[in-house]
C-alpha positions, 0 to 999 in steps of 0.5 A: 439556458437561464430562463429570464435571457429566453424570457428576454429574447422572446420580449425583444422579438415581439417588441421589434414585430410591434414596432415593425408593424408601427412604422409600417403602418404609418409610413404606409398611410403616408406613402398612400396620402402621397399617391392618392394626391399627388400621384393618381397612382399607388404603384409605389405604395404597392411596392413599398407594402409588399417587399416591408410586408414580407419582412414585417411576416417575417418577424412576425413568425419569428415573434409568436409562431414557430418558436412558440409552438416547437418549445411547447411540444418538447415541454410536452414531450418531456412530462410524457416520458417524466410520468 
């Protein structure tokens, strides 16, 4: 495969992690604004947090983790049986 599409694929996973991450955490703070005033309550803010957290982990390994760490252990593998 081209080098630069890979090199772009993994960009665009990190780019939707981060931007992810962004609007979780703002719409999160506003969520616990809202309940912190008006409702005296933070079910909602819980319940939001844990289903968006689980996607936000989700791209996160996606992103940074799995992918990474299989590509550099091939690349290993391969220069071990190249000497």
């Amino acid at each position: 495969m081209n080098l630069r599409k890979e090199a772009e694929k993994r960009v665009d996973k990190k780019i939707k992690f981060q931007e992810n991450l962004y609007k979780y955490l703002i719409v999160n703070t506003v969520i616990a604004i809202v309940c912190f005033v008006f409702l005296q309550s933070f079910w909602l803010l819980i319940f939001v947090m844990f289903f968006w957290g689980i996607g936000v982990l989700d791209d996160f390994f996606n992103a940074y983790s799995l992918n990474n760490c299989r590509e550099k252990m091939i690349e290993r593998e391969i220069s071990k049986m190249g000497d």
